[in-house]
ROFI-150088 format. One line per field, with one value per residue: x, y, z of N, C-alpha, C in turn; residue number from 1. Coordinates in steps of 0.02 Angstrom, whole numbers. Each point is the difference from the previous one (the first is absolute). Layout:
<recs>
nu	[X,...]
nv	[Y,...]
nw	[Z,...]
cau	[X,...]
cav	[Y,...]
caw	[Z,...]
cu	[X,...]
cv	[Y,...]
cw	[Z,...]
seq	[NUM,...]
</recs>
This chain:
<recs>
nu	[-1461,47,-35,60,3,63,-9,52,26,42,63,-59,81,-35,-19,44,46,-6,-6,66,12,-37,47,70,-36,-24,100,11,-40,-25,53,-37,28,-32,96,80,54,27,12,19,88,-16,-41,36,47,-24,-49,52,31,-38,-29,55,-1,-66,29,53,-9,-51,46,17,-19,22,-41,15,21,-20,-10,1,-45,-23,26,-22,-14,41,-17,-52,34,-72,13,-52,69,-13,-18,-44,7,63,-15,-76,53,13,-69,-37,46,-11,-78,-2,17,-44,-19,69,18,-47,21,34,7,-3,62,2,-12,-19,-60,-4,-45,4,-30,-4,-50,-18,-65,55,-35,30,60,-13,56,-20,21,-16,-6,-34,-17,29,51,-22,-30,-31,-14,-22,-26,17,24,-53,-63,-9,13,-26,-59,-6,24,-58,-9,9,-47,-29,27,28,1,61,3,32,78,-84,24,-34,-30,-53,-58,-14,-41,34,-64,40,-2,6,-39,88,1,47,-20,23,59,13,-16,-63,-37,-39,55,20,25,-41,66,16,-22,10,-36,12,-78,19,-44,-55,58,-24,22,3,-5,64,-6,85,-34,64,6,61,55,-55,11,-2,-49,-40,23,-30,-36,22,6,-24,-4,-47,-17,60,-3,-78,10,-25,-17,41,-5,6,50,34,-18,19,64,15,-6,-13,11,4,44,28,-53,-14,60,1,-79,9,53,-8,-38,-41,-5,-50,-53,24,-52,24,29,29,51,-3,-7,64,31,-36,29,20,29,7,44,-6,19]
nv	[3781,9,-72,-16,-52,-9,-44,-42,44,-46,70,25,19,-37,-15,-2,9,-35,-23,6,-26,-66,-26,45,-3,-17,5,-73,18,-69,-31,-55,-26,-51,-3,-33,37,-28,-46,-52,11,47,57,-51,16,9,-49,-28,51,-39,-29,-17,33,-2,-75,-14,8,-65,-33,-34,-23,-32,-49,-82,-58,-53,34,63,-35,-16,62,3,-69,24,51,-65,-41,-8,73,-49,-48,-45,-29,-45,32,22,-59,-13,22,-30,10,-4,-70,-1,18,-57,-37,18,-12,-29,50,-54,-68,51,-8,-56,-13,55,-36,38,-14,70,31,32,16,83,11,32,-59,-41,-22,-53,11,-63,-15,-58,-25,-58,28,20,-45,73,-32,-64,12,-7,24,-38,40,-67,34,-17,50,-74,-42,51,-28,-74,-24,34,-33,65,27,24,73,-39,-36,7,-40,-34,-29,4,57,21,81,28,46,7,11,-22,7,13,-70,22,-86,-5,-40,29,-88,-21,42,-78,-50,15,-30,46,0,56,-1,59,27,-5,59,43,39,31,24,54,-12,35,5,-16,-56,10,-68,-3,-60,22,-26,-46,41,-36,24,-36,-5,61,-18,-32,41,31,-39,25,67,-15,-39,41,-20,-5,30,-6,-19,-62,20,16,-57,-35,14,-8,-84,36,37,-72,-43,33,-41,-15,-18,55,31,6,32,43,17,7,57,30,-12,-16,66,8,-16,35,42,49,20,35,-27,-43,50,24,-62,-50,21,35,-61,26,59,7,-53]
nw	[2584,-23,11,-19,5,-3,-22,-3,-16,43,-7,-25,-22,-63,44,49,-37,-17,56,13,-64,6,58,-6,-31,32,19,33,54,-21,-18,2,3,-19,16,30,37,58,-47,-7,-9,-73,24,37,-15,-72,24,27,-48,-52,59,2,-59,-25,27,-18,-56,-1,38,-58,13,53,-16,34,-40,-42,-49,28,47,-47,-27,64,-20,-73,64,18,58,26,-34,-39,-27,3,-51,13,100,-15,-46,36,56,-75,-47,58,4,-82,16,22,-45,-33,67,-10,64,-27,17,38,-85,-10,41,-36,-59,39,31,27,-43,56,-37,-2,3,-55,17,-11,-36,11,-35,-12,-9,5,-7,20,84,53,-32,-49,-20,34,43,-54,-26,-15,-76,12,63,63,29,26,-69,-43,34,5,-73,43,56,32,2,-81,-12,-3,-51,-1,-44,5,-28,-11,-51,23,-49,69,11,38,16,83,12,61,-35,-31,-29,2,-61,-15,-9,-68,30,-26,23,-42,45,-42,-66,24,-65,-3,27,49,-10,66,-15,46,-6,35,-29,45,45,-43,-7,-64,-35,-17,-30,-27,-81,-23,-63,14,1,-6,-53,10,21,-48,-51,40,-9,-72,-26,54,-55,1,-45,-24,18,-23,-56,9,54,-55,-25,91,50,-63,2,64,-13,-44,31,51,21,62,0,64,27,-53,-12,60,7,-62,0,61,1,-54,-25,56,-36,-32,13,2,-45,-12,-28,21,78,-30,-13,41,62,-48,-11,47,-20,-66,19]
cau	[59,10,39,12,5,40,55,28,16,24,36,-7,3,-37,-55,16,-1,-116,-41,28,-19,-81,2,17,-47,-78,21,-40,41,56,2,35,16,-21,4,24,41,42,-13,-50,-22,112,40,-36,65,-28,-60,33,43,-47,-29,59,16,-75,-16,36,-8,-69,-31,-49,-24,5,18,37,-51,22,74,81,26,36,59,38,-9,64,47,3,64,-47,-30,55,43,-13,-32,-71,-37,36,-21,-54,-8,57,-11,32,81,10,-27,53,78,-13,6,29,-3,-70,-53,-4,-55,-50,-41,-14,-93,-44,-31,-62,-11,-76,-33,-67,-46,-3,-14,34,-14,53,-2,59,22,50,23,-51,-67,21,33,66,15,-4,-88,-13,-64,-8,-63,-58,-10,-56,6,6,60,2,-6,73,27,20,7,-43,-19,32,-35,46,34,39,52,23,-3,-45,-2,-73,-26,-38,-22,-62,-39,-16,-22,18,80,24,88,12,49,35,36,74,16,40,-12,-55,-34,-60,-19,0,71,29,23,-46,23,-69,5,-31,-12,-47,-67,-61,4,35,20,-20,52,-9,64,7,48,38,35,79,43,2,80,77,-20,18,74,57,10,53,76,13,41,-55,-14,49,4,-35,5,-47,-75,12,-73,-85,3,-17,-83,-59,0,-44,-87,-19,-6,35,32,34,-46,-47,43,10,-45,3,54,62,-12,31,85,43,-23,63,-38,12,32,-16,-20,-75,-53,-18,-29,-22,-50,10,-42,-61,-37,-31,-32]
cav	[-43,-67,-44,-52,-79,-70,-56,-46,20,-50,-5,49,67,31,-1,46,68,7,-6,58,83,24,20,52,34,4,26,-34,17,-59,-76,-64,-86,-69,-50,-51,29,-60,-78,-34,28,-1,32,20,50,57,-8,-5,64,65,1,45,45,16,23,79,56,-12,-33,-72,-84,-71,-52,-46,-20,-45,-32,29,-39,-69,25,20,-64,-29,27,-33,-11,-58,-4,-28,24,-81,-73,11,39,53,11,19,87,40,67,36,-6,38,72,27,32,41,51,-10,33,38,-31,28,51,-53,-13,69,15,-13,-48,30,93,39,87,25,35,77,3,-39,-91,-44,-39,-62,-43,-40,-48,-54,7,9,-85,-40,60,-45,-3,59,37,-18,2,-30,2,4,54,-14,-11,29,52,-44,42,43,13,49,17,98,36,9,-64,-35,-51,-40,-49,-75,28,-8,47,20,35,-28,50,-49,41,80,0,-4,-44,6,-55,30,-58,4,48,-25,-53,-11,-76,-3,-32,61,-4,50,5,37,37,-3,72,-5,76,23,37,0,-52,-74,-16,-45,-46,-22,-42,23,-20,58,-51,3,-53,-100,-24,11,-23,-62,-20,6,-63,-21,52,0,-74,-32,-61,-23,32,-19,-91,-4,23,49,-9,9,71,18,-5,21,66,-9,-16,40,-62,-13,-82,-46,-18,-73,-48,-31,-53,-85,-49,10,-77,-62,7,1,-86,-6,-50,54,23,57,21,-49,25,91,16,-25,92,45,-29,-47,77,10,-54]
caw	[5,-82,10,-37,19,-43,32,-35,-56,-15,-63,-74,7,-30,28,45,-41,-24,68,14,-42,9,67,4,-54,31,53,76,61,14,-37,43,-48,39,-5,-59,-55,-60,-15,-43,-68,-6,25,46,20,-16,4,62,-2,-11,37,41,-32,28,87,11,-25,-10,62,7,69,-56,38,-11,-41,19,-38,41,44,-32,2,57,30,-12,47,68,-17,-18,-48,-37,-77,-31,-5,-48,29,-10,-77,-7,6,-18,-25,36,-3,-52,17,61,-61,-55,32,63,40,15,46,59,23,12,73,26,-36,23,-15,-29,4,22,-8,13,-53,20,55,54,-39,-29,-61,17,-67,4,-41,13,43,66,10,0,-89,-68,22,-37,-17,-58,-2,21,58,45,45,61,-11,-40,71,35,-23,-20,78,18,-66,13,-36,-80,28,-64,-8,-89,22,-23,-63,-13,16,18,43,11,58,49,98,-56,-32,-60,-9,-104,-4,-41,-67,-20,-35,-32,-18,26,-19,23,-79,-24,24,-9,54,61,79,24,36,31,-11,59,-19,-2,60,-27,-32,-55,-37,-93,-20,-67,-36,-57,-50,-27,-59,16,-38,52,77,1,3,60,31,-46,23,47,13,62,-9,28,92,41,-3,-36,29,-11,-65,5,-13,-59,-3,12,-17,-69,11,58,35,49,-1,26,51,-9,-25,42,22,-39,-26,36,45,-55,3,81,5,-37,-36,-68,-26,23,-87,-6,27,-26,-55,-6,28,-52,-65,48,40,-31,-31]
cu	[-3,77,16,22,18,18,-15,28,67,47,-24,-1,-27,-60,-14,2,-70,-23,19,-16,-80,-25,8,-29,-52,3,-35,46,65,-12,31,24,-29,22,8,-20,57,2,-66,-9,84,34,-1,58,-31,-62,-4,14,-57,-47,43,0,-60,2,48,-29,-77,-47,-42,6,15,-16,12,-60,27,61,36,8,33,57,54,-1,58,56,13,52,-40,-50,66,17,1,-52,-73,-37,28,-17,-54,0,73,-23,30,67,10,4,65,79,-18,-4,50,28,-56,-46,-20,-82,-70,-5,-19,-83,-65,-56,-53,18,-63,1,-52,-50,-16,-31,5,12,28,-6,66,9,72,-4,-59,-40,45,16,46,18,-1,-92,-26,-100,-42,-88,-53,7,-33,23,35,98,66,37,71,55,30,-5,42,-39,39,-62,23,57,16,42,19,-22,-4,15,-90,-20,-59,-18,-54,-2,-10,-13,29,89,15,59,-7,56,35,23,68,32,52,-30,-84,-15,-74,-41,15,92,9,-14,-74,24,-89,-8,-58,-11,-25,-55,-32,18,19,51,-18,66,-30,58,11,48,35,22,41,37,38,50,56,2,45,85,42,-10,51,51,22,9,-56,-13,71,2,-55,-14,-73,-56,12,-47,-76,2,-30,-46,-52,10,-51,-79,6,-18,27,20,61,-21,-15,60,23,-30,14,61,59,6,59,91,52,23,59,-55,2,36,-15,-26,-51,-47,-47,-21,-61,-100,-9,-50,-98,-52,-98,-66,-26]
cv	[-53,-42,-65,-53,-47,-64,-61,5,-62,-3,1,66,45,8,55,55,28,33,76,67,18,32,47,47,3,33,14,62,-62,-37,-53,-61,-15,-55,-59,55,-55,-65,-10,66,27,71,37,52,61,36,54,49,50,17,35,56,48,15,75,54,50,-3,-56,-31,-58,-58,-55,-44,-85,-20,39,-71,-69,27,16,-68,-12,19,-35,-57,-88,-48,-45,56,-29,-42,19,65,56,22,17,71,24,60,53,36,49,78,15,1,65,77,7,74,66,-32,29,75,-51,11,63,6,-18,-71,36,80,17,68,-6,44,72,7,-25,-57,-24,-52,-39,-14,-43,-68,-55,-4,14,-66,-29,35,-62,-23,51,10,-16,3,-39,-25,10,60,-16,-1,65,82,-20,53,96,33,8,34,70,12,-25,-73,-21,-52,-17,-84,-50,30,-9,44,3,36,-16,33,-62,57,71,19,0,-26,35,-40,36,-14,31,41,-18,-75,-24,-47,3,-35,88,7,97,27,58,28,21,87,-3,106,-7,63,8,-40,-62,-32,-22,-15,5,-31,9,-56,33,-58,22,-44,-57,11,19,-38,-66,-1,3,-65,-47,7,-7,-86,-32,-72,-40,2,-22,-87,-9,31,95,10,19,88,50,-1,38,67,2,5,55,-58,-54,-67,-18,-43,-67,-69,-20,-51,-66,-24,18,-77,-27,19,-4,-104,-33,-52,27,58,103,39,-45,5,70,-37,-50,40,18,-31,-40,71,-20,-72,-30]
cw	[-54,31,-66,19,-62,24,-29,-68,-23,-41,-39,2,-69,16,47,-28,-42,45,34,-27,-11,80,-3,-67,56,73,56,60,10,11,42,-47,84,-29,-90,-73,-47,-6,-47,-71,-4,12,89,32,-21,19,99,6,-15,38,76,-16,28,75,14,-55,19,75,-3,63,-25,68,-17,-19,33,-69,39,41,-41,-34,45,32,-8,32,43,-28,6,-84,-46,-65,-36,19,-28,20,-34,-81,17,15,-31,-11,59,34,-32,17,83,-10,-23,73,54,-10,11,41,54,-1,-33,88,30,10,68,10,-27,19,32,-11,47,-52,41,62,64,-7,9,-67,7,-70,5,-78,-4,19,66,25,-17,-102,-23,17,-55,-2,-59,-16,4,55,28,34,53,29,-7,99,22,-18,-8,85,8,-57,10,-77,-71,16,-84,-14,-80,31,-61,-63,-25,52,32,21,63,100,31,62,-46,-6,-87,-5,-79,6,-77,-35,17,-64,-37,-23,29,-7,7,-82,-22,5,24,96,30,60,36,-15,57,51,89,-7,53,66,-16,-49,-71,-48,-68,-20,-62,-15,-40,-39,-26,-38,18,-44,32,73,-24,-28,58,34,-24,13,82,39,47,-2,20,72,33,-7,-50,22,-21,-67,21,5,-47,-27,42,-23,-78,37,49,45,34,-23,26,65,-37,-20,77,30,-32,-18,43,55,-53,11,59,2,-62,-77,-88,19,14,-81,-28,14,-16,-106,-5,27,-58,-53,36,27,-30,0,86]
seq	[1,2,3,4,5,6,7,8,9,10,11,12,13,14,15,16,17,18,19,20,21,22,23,24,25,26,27,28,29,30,31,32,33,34,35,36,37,38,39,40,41,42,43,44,45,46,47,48,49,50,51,52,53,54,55,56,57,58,59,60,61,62,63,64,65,66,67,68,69,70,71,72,73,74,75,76,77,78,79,80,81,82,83,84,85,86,87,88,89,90,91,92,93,94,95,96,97,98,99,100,101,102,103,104,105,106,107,108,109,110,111,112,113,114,115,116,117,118,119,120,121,122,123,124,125,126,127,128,129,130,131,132,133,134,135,136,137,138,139,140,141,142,143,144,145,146,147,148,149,150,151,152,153,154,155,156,157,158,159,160,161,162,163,164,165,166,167,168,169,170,171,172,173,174,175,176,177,178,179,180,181,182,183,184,185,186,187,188,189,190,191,192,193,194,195,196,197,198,199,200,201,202,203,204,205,206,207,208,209,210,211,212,213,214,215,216,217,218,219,220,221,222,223,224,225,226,227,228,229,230,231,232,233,234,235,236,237,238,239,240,241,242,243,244,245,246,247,248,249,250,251,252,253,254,255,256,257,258,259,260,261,262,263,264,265,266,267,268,269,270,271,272,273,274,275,276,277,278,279]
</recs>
């Protein structure tokens, strides 16, 4: 049994397309996305379709990540349209314009996929952790922690999430964390899927990178007005697709206070982050 595992691919549909044609070259029994297929990047209609396209032709799997849920936030009739809260999650707004009468198959997406293995196994793959698609997995996590996370155990336990690839054997579970098949943040900008073989009774992982064409990746952030549409936190974006490295997490911790506090500016905050990443 040859299983493949994607997710977070985030609107890079050059990416996706990389990822795809090395998948289906190595032709898995099948394939799951785990999840945030769209946001936090500029094509997420296409990105959306091509992955539609797979579940019917292909039989891919797909489950719900946590950008599907901050896209489908803009459905609730609570969420603001305005004011400082509504600029910090424009990017998203954006990705939820960019898919209106497709939101409905965002609330279709599962929380998670259970297989079984040739010998009965069970193999879970959901998005973050069994705690939740934004609780993620991350490699320098304790065994102890690490168990929390993945209870009930099973034979085979997958996620995305954190965009930072692992493998690693807890009791007799094989977690694999499948990075990101569009935007990695591990300092390796080139995307990652998991394969994952049923040999010999067991399971064994191997995480593949690929390297594709960053120049076309990046014009579509151009051609597709992204930056207009998502506001200024549409730079850190970019910046991490440049570095492989997370910064909107960190622009929140330090400068979403200041801006809720009317204390700066939103374009003050994304360019002042920006010029401070490094030093």
């Amino acid at each position: 049994m040859k299983l493949a595992v994607l997710a977070d691919i985030h609107a890079n549909l050059v990416a996706l397309q990389a990822v795809t044609a090395h998948v289906e070259a190595w032709q898995p029994d099948l394939v799951v996305v785990a999840g945030d297929v769209v946001n936090r990047g500029p094509r997420p209609l296409e990105c959306l379709r091509f992955v539609q396209d797979r579940q019917q032709r292909a039989g891919w799997l797909v489950v719900r990540g946590n950008h599907e849920d901050y896209v489908l936030s803009h459905t609730q009739p609570e969420t603001p349209h305005h004011g400082l809260e509504f600029e910090i999650h424009r990017h998203s707004y954006w990705t939820y314009r960019q898919l209106t009468g497709n939101v409905s198959t965002l609330v279709a997406m599962p929380f998670q996929q259970q297989l079984l293995a040739p010998d009965g196994s069970e193999v879970r793959i959901t998005h973050g952790s069994i705690m939740g698609n934004r609780d993620g997995i991350y490699p320098e996590m304790s065994e102890t922690k690490l168990r929390q996370k993945i209870d009930p155990a099973s034979a085979l336990f997958c996620v995305g999430h954190t965009h930072r690839p692992l493998i690693r054997s807890v009791d007799d579970t094989l977690v694999v964390n499948v990075g990101s098949a569009g935007l990695p943040f591990d300092g390796d900008p080139r995307p990652s899927y998991a394969q994952l073989i049923w040999q010999q009774g067991q399971w064994q992982a191997e995480i593949i990178r690929l390297d594709y064409d960053r120049r076309r990746a990046e014009r579509d952030f151009f051609e597709t007005r992204f930056f207009e549409g998502s506001g200024p936190l549409g730079a850190l974006i970019l910046d991490e697709f440049h570095t492989a490295q997370s910064r909107l997490y960190q622009w929140t911790e330090t400068y979403r206070p200041l801006v809720l506090a009317g204390e700066m500016t939103m374009t003050q905050s994304a360019r002042e982050f920006l010029a401070n990443i490094d030093t």
